[in-house]
PDB file of N, CA, C and O in Angstrom:
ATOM      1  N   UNK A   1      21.080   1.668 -52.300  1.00  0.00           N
ATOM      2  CA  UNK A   1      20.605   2.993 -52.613  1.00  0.00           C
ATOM      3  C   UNK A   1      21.089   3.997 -51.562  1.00  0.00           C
ATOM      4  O   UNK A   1      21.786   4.977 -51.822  1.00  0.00           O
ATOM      5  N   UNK A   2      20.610   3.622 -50.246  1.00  0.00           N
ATOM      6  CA  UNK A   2      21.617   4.855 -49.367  1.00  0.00           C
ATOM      7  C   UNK A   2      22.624   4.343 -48.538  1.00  0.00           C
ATOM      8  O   UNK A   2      22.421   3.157 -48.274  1.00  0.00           O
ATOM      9  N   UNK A   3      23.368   4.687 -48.166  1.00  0.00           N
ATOM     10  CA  UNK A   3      24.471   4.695 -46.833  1.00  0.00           C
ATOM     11  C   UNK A   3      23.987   3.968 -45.866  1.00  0.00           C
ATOM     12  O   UNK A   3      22.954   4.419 -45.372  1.00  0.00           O
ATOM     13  N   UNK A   4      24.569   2.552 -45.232  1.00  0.00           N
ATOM     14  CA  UNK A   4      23.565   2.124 -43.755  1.00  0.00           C
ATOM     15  C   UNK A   4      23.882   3.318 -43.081  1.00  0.00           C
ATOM     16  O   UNK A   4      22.729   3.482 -42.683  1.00  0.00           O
ATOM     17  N   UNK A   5      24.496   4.315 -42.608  1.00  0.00           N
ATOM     18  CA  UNK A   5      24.735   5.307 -41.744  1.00  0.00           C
ATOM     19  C   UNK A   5      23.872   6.269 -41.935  1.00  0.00           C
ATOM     20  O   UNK A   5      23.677   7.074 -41.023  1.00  0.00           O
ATOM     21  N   UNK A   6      23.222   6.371 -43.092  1.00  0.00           N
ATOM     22  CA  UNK A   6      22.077   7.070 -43.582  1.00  0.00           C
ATOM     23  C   UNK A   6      21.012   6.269 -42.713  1.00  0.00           C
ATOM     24  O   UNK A   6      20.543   6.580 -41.617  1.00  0.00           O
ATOM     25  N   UNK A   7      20.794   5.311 -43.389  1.00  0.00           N
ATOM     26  CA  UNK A   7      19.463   4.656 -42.676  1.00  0.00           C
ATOM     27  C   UNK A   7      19.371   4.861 -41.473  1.00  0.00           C
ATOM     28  O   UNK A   7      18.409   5.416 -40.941  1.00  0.00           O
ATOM     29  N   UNK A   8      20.623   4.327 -40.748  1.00  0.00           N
ATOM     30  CA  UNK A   8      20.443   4.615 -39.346  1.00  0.00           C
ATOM     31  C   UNK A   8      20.202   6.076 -38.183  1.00  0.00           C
ATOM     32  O   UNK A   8      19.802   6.248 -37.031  1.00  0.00           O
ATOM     33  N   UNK A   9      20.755   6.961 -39.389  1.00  0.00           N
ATOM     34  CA  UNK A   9      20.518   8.252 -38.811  1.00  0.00           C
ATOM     35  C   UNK A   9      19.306   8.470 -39.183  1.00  0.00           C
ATOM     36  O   UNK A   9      18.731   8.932 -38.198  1.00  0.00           O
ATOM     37  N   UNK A  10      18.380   8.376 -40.312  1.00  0.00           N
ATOM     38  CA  UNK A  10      17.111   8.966 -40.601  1.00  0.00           C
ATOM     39  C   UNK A  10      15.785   7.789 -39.554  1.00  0.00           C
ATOM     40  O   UNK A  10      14.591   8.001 -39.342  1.00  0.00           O
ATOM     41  N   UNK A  11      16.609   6.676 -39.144  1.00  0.00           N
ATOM     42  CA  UNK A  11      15.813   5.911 -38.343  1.00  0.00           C
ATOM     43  C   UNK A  11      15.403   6.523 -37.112  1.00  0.00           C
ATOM     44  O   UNK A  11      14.232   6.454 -36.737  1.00  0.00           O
ATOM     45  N   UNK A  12      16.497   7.254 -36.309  1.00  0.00           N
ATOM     46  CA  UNK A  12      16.827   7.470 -34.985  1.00  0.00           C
ATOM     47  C   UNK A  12      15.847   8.177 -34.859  1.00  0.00           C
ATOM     48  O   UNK A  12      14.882   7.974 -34.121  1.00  0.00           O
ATOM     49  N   UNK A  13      16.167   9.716 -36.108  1.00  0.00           N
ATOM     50  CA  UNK A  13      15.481  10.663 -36.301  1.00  0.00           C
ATOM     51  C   UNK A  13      14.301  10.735 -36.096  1.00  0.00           C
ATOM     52  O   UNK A  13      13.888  11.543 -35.264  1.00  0.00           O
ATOM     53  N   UNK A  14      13.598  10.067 -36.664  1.00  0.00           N
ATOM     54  CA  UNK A  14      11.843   9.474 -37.304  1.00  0.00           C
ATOM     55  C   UNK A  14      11.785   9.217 -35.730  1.00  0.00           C
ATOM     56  O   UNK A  14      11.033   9.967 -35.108  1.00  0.00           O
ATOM     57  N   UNK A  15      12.491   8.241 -35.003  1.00  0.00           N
ATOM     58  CA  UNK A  15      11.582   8.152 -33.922  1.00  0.00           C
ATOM     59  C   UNK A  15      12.074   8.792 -32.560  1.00  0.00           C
ATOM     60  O   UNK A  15      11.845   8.335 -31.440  1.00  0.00           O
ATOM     61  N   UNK A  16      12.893  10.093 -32.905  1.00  0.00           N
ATOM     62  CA  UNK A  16      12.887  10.911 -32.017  1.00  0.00           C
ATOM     63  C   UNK A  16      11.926  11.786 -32.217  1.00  0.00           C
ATOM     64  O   UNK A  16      11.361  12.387 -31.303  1.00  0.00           O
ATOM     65  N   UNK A  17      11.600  11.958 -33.789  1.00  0.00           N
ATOM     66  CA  UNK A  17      10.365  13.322 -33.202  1.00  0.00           C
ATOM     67  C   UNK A  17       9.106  12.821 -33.585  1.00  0.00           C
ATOM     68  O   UNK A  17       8.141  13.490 -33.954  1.00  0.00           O
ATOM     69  N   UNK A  18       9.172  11.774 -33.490  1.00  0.00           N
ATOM     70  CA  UNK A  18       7.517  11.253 -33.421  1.00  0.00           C
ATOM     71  C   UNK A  18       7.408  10.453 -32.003  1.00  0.00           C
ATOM     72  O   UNK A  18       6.531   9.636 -31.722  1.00  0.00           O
ATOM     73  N   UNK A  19       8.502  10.872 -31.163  1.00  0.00           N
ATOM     74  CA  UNK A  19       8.051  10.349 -29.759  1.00  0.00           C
ATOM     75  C   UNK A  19       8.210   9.053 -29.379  1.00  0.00           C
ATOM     76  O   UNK A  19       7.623   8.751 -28.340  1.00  0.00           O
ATOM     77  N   UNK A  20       8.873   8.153 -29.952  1.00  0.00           N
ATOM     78  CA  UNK A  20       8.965   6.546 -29.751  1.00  0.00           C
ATOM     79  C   UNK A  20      10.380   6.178 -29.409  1.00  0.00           C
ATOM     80  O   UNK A  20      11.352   5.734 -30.020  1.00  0.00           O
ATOM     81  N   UNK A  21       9.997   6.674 -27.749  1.00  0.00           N
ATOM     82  CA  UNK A  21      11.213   6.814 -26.789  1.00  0.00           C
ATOM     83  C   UNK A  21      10.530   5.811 -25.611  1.00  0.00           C
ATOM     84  O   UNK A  21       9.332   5.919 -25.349  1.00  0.00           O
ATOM     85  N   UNK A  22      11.253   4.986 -25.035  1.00  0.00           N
ATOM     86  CA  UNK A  22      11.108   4.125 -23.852  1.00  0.00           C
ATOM     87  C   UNK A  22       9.855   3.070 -24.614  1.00  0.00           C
ATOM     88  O   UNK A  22      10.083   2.213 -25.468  1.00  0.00           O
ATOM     89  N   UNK A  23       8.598   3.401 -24.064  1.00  0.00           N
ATOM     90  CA  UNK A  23       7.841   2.378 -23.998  1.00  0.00           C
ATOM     91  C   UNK A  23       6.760   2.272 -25.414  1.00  0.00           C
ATOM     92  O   UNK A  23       6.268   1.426 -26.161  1.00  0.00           O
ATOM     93  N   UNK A  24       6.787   3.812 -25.181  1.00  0.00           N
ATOM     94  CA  UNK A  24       6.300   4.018 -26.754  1.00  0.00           C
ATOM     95  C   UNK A  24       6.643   3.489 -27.899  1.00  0.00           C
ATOM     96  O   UNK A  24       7.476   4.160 -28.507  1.00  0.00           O
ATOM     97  N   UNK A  25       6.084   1.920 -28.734  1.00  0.00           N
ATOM     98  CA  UNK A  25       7.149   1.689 -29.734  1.00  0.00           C
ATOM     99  C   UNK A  25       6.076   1.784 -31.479  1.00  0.00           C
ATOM    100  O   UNK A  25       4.873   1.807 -31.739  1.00  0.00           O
ATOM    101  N   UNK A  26       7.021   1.806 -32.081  1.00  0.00           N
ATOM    102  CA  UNK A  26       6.731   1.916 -33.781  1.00  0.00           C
ATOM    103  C   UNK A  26       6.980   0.653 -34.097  1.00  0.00           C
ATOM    104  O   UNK A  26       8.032   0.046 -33.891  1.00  0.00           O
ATOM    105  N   UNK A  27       5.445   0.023 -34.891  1.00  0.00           N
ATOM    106  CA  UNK A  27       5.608  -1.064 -35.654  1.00  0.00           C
ATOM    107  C   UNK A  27       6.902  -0.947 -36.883  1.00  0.00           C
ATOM    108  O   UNK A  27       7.443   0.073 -37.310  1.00  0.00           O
ATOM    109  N   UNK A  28       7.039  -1.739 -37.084  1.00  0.00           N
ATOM    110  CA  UNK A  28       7.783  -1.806 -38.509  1.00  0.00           C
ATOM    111  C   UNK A  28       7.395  -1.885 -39.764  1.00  0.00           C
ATOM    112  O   UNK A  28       8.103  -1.960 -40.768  1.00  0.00           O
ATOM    113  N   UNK A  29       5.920  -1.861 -39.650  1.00  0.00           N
ATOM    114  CA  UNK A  29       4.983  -1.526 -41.376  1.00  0.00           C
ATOM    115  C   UNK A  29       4.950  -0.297 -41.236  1.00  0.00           C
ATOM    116  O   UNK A  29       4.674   0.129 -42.358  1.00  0.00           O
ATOM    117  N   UNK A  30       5.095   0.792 -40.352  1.00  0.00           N
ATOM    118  CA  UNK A  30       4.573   1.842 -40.150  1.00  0.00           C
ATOM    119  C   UNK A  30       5.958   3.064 -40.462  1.00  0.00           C
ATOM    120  O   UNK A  30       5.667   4.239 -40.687  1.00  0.00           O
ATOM    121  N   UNK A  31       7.005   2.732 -40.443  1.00  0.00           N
ATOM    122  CA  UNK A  31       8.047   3.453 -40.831  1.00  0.00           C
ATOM    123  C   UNK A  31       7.982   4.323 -42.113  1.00  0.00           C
ATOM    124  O   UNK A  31       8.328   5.484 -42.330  1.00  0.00           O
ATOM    125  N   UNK A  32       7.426   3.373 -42.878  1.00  0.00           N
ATOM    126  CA  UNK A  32       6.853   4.249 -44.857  1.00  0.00           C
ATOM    127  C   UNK A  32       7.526   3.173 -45.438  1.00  0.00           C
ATOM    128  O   UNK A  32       7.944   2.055 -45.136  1.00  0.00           O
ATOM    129  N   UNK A  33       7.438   4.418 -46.984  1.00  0.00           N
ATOM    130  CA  UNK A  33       7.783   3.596 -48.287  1.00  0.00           C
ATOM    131  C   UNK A  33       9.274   4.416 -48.793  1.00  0.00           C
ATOM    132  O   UNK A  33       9.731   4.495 -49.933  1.00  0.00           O
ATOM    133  N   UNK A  34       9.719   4.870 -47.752  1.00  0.00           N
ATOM    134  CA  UNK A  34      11.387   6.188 -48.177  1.00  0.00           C
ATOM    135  C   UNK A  34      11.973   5.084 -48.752  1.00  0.00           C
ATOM    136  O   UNK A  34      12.049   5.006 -49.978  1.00  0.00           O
ATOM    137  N   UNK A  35      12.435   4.145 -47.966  1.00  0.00           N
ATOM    138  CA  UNK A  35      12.997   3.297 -47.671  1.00  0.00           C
ATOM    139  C   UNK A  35      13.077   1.901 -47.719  1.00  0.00           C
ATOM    140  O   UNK A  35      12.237   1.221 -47.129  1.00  0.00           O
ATOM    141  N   UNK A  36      14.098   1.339 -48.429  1.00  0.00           N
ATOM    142  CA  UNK A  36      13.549  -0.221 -48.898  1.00  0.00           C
ATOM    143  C   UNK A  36      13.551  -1.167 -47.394  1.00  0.00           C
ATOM    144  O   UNK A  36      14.328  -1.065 -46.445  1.00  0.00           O
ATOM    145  N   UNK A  37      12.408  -2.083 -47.573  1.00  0.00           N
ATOM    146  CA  UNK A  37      12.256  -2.636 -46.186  1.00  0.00           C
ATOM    147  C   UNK A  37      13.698  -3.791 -45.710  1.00  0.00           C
ATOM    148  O   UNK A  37      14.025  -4.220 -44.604  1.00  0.00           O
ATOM    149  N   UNK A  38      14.350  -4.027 -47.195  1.00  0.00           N
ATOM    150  CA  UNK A  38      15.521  -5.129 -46.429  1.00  0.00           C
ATOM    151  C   UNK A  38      16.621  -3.985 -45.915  1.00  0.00           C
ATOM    152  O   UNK A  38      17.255  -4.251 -44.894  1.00  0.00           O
ATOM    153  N   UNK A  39      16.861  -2.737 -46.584  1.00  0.00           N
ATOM    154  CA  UNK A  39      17.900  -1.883 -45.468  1.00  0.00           C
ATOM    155  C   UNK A  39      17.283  -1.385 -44.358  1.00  0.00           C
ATOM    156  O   UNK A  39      17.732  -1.712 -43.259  1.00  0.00           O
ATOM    157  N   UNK A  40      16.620  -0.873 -44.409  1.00  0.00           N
ATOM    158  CA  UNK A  40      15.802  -0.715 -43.045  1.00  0.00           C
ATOM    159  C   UNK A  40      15.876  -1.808 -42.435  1.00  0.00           C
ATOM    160  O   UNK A  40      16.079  -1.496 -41.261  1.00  0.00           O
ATOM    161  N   UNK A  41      15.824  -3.182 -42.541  1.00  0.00           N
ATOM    162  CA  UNK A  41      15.993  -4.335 -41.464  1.00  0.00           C
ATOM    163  C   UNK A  41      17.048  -4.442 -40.753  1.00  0.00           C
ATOM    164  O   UNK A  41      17.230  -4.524 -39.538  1.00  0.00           O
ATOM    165  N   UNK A  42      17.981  -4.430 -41.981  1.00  0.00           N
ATOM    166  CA  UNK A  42      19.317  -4.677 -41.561  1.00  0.00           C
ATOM    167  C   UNK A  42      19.490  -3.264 -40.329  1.00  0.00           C
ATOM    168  O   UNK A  42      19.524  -3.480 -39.117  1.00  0.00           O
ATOM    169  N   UNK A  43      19.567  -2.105 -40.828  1.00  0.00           N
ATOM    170  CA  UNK A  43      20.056  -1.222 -40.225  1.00  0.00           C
ATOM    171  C   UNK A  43      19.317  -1.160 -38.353  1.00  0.00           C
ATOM    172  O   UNK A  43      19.775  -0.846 -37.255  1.00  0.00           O
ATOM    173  N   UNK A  44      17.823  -1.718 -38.939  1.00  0.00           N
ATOM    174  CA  UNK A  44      17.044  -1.722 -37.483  1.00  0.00           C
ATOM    175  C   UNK A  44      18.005  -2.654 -36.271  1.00  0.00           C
ATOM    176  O   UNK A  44      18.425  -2.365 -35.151  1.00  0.00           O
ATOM    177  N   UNK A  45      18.106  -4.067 -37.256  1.00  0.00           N
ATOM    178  CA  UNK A  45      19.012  -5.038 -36.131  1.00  0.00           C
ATOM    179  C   UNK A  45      20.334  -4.220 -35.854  1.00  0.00           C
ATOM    180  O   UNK A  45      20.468  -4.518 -34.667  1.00  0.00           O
ATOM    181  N   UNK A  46      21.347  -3.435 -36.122  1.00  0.00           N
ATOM    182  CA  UNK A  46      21.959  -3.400 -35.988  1.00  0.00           C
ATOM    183  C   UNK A  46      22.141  -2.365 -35.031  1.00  0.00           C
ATOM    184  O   UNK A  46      23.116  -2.330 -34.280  1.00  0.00           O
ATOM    185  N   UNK A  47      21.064  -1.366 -35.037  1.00  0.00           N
ATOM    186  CA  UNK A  47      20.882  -0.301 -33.770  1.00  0.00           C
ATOM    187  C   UNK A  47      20.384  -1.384 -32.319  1.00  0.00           C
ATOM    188  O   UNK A  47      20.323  -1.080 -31.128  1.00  0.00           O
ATOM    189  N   UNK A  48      20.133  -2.489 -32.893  1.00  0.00           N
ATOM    190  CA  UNK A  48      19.217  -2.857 -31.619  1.00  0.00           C
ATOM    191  C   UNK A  48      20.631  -3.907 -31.027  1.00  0.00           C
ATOM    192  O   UNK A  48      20.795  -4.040 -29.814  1.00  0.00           O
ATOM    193  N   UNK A  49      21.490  -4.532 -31.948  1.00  0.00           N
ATOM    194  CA  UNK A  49      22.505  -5.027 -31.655  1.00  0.00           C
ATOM    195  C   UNK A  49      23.359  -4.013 -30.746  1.00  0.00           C
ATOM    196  O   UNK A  49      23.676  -4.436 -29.635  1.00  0.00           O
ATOM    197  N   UNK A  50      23.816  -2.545 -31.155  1.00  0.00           N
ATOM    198  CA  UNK A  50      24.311  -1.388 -29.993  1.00  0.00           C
ATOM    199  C   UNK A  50      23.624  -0.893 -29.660  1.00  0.00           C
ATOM    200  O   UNK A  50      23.920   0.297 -29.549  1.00  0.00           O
ATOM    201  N   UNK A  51      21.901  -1.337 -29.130  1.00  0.00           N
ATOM    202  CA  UNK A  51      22.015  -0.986 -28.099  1.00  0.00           C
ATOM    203  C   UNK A  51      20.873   0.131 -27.606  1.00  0.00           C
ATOM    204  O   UNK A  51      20.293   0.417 -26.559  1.00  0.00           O
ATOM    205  N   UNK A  52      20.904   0.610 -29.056  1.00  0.00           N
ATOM    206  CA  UNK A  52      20.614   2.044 -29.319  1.00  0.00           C
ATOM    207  C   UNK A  52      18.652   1.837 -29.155  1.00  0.00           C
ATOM    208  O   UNK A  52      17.794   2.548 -28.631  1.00  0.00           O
ATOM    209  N   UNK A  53      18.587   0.290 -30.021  1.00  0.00           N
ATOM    210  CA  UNK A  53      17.060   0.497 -30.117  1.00  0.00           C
ATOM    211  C   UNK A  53      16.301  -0.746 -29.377  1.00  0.00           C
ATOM    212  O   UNK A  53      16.627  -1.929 -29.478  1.00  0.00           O
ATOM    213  N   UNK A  54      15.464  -0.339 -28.785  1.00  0.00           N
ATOM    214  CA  UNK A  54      14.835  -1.458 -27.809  1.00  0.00           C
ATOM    215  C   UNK A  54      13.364  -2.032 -29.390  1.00  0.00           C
ATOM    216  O   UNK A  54      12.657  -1.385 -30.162  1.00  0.00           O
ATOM    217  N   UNK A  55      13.613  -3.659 -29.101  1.00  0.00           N
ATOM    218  CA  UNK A  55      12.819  -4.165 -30.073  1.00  0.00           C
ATOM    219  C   UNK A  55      11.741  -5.291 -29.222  1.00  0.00           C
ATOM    220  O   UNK A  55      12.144  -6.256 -28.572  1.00  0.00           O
ATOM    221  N   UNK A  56      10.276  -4.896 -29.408  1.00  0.00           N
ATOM    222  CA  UNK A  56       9.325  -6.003 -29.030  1.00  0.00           C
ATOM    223  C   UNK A  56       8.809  -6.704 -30.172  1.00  0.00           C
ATOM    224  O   UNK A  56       8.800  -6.403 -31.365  1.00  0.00           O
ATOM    225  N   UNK A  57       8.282  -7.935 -29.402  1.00  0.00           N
ATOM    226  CA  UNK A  57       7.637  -8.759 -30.560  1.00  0.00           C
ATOM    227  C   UNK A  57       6.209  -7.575 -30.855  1.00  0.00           C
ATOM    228  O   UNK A  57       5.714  -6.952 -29.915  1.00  0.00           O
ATOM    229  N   UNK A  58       5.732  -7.438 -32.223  1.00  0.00           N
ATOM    230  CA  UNK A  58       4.355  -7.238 -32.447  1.00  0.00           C
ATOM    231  C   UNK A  58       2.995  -8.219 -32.946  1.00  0.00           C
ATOM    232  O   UNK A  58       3.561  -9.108 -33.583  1.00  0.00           O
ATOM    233  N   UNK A  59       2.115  -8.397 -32.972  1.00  0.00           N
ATOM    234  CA  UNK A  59       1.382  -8.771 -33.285  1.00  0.00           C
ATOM    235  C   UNK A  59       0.885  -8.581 -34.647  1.00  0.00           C
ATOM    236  O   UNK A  59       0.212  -9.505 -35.103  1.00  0.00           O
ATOM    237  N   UNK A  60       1.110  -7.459 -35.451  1.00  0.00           N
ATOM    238  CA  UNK A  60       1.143  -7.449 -36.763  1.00  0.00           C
ATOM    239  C   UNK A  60       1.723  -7.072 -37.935  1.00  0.00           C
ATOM    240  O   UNK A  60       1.417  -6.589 -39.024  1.00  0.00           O
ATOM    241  N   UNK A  61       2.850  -7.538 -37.213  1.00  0.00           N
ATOM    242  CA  UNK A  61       4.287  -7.947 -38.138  1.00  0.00           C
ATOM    243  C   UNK A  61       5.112  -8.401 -37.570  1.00  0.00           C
ATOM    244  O   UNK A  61       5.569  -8.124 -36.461  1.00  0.00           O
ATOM    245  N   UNK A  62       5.506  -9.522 -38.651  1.00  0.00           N
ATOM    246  CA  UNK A  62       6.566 -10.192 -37.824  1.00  0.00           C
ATOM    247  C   UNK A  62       7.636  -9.997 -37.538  1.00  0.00           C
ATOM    248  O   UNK A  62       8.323 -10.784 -36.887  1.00  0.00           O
ATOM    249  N   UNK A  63       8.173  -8.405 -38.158  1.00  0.00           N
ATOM    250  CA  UNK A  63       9.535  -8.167 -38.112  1.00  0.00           C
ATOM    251  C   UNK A  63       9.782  -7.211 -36.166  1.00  0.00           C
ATOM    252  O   UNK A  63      10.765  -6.863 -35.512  1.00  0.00           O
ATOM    253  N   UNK A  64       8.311  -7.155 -35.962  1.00  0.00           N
ATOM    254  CA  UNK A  64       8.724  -6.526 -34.425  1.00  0.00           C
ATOM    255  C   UNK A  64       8.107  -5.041 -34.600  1.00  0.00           C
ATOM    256  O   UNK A  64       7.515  -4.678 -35.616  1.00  0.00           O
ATOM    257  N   UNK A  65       8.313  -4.309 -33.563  1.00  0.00           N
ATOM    258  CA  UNK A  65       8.406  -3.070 -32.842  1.00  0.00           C
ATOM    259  C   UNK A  65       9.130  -2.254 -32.114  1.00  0.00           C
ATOM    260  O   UNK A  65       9.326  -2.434 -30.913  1.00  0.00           O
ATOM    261  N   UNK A  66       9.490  -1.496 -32.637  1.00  0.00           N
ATOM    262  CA  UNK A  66      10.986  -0.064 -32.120  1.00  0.00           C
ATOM    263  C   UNK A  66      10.511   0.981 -31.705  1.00  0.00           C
ATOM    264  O   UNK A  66       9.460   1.478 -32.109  1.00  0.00           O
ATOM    265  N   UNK A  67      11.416   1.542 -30.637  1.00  0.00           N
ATOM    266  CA  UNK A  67      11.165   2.481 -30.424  1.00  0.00           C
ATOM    267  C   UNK A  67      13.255   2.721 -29.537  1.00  0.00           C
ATOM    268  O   UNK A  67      14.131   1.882 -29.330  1.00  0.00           O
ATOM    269  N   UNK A  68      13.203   4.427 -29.259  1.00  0.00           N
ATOM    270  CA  UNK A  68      14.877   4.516 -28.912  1.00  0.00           C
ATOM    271  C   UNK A  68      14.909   3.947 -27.224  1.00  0.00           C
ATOM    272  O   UNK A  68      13.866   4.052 -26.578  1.00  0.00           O
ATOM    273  N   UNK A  69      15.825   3.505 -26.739  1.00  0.00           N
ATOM    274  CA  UNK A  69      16.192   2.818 -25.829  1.00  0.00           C
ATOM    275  C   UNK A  69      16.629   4.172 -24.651  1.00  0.00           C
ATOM    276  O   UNK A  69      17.809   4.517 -24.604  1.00  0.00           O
ATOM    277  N   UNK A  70      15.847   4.695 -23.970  1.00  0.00           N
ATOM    278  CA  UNK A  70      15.872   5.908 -22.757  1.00  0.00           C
ATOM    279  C   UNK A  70      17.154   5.828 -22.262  1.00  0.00           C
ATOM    280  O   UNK A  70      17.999   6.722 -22.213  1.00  0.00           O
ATOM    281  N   UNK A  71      17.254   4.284 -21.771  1.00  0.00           N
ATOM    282  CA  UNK A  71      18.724   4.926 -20.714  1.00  0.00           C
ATOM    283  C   UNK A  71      20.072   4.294 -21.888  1.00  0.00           C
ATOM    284  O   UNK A  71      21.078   3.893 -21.304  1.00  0.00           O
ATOM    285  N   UNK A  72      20.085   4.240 -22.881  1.00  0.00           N
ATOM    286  CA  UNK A  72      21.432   4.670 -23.853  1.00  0.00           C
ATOM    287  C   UNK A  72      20.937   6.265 -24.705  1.00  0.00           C
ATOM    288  O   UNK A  72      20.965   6.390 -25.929  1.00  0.00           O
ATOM    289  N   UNK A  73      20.513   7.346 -23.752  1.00  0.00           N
ATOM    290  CA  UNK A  73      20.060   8.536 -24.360  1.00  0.00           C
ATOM    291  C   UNK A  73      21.259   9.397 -24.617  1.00  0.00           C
ATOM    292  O   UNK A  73      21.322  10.149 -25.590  1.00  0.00           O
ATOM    293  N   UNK A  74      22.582   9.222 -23.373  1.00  0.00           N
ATOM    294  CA  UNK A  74      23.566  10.007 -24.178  1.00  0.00           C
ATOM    295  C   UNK A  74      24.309   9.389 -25.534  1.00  0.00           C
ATOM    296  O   UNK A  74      24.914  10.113 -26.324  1.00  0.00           O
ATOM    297  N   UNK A  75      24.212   8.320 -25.650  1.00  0.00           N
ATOM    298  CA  UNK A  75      24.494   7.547 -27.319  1.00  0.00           C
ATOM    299  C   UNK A  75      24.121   8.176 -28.232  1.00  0.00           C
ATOM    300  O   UNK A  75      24.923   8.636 -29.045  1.00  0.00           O
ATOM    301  N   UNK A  76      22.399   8.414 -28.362  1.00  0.00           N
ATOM    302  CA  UNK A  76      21.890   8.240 -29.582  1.00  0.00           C
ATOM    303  C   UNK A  76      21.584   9.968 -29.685  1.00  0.00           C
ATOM    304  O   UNK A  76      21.657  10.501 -30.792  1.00  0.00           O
ATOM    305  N   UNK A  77      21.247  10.772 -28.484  1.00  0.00           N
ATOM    306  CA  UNK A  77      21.171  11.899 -28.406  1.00  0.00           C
ATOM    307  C   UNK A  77      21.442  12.552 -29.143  1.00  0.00           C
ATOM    308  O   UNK A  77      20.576  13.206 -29.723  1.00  0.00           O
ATOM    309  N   UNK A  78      23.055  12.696 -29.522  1.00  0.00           N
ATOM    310  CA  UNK A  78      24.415  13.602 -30.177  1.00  0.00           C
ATOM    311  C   UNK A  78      24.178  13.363 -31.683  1.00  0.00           C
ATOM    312  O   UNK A  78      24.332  14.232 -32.542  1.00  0.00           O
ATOM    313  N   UNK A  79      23.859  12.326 -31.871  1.00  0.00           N
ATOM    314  CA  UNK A  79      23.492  12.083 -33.191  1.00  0.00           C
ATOM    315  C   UNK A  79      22.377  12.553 -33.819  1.00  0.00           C
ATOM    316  O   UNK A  79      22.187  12.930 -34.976  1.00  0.00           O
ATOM    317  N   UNK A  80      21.633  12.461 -32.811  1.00  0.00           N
ATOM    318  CA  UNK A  80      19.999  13.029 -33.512  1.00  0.00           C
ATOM    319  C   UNK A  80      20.375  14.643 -33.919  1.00  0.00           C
ATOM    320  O   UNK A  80      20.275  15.175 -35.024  1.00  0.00           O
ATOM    321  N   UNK A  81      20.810  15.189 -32.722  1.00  0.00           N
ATOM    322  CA  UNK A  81      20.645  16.348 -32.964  1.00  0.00           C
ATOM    323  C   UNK A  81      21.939  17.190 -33.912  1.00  0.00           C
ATOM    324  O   UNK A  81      21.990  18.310 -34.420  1.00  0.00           O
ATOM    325  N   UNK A  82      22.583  16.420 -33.869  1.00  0.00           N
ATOM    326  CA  UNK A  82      23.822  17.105 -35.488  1.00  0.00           C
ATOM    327  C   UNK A  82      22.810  16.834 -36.825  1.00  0.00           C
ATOM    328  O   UNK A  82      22.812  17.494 -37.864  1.00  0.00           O
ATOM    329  N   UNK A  83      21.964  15.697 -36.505  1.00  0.00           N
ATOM    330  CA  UNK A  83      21.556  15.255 -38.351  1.00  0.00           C
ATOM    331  C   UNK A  83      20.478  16.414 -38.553  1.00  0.00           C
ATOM    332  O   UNK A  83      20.228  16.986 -39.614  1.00  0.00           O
ATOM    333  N   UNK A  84      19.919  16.628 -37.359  1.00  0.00           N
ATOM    334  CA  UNK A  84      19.161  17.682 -37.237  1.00  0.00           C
ATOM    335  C   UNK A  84      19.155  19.114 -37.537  1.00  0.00           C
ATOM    336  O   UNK A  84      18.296  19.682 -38.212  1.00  0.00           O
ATOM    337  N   UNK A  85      19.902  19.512 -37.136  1.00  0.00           N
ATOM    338  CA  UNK A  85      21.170  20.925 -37.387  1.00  0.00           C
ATOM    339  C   UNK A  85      21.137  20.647 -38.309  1.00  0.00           C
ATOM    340  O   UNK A  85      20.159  21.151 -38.859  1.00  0.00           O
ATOM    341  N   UNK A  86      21.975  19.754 -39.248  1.00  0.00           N
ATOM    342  CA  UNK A  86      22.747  19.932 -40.535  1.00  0.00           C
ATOM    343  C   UNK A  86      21.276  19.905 -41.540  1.00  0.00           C
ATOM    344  O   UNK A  86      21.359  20.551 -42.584  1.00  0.00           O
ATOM    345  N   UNK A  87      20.349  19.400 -41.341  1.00  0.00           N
ATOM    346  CA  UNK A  87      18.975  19.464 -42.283  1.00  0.00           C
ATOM    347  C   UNK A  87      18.551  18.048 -42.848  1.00  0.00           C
ATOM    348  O   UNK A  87      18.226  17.778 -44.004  1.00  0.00           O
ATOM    349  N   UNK A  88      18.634  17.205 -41.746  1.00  0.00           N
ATOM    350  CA  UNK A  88      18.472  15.627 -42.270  1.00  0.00           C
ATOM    351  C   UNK A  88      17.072  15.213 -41.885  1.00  0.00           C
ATOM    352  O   UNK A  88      16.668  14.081 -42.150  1.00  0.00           O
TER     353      UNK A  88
END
């Protein structure tokens, strides 16, 4: 249904302005219903594979907890804020 480059940009997004930067992290039930939960998986591992997203175990779900990774901030930065600009 969307673009992984989609997913991954509306991921970043979501938890740049809801604050789930460094230690602060977002379960993975808690993301919504935008989005089907197997692209959202995929796309989650694959930010966390570069880097981009720091992942803990959670306690009530087994798929973990995200939040953006502080010191790769000039990475993910540039991105947030073009999808932003453009109206994403």
């Amino acid at each position: 249904m969307y673009a992984q480059e989609e997913v991954k940009n509306w991921i970043m997004i979501k938890l740049f302005r809801r604050g789930y930067i460094g230690h602060r992290l977002l379960d993975f039930d808690d993301f919504g219903k935008k989005i089907d939960k197997n692209s959202l998986l995929r796309a989650l591992k694959e930010l966390h594979s570069e880097g981009i997203i720091i992942k803990k175990p959670s306690l009530r779900s087994s798929k973990g907890r995200f939040s953006l990774n502080s010191k790769m901030k000039v990475k993910w930065e540039q991105i947030v804020m073009d999808n932003i600009r453009k109206g994403l």
